[in-house]
C-alpha positions as CSV (number, residue, x, y, z in Angstrom):
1,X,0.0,0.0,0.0
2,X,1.3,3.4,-0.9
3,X,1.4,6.0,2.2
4,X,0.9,9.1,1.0
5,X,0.1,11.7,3.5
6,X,-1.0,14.6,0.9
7,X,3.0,16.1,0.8
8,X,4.6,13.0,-1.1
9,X,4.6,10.3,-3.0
10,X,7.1,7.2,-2.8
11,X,9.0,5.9,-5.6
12,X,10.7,3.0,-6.3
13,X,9.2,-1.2,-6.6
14,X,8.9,-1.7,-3.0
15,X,6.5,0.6,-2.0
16,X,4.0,-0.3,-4.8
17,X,4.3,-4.4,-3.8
18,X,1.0,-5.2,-4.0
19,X,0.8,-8.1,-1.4
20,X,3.5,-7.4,0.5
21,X,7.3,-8.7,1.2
22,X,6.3,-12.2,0.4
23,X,5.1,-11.6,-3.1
24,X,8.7,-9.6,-4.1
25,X,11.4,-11.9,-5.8
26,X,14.7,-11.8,-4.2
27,X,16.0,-8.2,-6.5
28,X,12.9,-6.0,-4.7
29,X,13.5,-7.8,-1.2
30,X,16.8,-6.2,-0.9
31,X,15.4,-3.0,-1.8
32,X,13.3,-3.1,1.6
33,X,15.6,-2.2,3.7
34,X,17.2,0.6,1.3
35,X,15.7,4.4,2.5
36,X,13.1,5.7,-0.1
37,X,13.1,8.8,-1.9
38,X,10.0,11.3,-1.6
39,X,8.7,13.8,-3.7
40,X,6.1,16.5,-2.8
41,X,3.0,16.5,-4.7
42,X,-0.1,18.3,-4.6
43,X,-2.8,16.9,-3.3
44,X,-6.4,16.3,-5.4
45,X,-7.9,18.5,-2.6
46,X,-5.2,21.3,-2.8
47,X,-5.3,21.5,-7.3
48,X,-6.1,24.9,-8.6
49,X,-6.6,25.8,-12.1
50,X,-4.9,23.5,-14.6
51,X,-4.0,20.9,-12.4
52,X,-7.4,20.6,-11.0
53,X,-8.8,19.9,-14.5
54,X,-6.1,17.4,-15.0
55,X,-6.8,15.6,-11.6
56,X,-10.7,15.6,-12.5
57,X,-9.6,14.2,-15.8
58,X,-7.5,11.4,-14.5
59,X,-10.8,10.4,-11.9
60,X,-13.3,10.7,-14.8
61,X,-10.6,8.4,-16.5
62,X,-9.3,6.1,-13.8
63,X,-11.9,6.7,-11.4
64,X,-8.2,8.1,-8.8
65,X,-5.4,9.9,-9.5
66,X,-2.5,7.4,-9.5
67,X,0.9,8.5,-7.9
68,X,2.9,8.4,-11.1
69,X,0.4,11.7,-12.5
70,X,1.0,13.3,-8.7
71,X,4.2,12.9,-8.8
72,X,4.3,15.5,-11.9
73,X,1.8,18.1,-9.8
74,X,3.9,20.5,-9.1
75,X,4.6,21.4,-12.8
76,X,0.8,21.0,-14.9
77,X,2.1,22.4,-18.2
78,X,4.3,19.6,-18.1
79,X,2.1,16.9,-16.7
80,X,-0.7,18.3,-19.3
81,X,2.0,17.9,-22.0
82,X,3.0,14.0,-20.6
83,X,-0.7,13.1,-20.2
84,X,-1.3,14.3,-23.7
85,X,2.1,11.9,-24.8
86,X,0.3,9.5,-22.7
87,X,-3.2,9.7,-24.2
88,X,-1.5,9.4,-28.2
89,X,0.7,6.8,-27.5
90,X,-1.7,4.7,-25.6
91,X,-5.1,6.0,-27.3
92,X,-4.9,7.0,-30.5
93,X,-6.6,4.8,-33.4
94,X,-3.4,5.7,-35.4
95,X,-0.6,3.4,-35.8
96,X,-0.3,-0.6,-36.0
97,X,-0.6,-2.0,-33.1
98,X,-4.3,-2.3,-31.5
99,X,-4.9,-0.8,-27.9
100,X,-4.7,-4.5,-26.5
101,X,-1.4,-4.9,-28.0
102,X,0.0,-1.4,-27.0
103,X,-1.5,-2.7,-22.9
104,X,0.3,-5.8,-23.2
105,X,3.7,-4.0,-24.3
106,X,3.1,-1.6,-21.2
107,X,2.2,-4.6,-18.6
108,X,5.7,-6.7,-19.9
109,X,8.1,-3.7,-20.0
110,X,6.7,-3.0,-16.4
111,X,7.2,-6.8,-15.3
112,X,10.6,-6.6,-17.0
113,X,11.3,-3.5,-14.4
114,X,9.9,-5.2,-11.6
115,X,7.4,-1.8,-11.4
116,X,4.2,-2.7,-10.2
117,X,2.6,-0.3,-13.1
């Protein structure tokens, strides 16, 4: 489970393990006792102007706003311009692959990483 306390958002494979230290392979249980690094975000409650329409987007989308669109909060113009990278890459009816096939790129490259996204 990811603590975020409305400052900060952790990064790094251990604090996204989704059922805990048993469920890590040998690589992320080393990274448990490593320090983590945090980054100050904006809360959803605390978004203004851009980034409020951004946040809303991302629930409308998701239904939440995950950490990894947070952790760009405190610069929207660039998170508008990396959601809208986001959106084309993973979206857009243009290009070879089908959206299935663009998810399943995503979900392998992230296994490869050991990144829970």
């Amino acid at each position: 489970m990811v603590k975020n306390y409305g400052q900060s958002a952790p990064l790094g494979p251990v604090s996204y393990a989704p059922d805990g230290p048993a469920a890590l392979d040998c690589r992320h249980r080393r990274l448990l006792h490593m320090p983590m690094p945090w980054i100050r975000t904006v809360p959803p409650g605390e978004a203004e102007g851009l980034l409020r329409q951004i946040y809303d987007a991302a629930v409308r989308r998701a239904g939440k706003v995950f950490n990894v669109v947070r952790l760009q909060s405190l610069r929207p113009k660039v998170l508008h311009a990396s959601m809208q990278l986001y959106l084309e890459l993973m979206h857009s009816r243009e290009g070879a692959l089908t959206r299935a096939q663009r998810e399943m790129i995503a979900v392998v490259v992230s296994a490869t990483n050991g990144c829970h996204y």
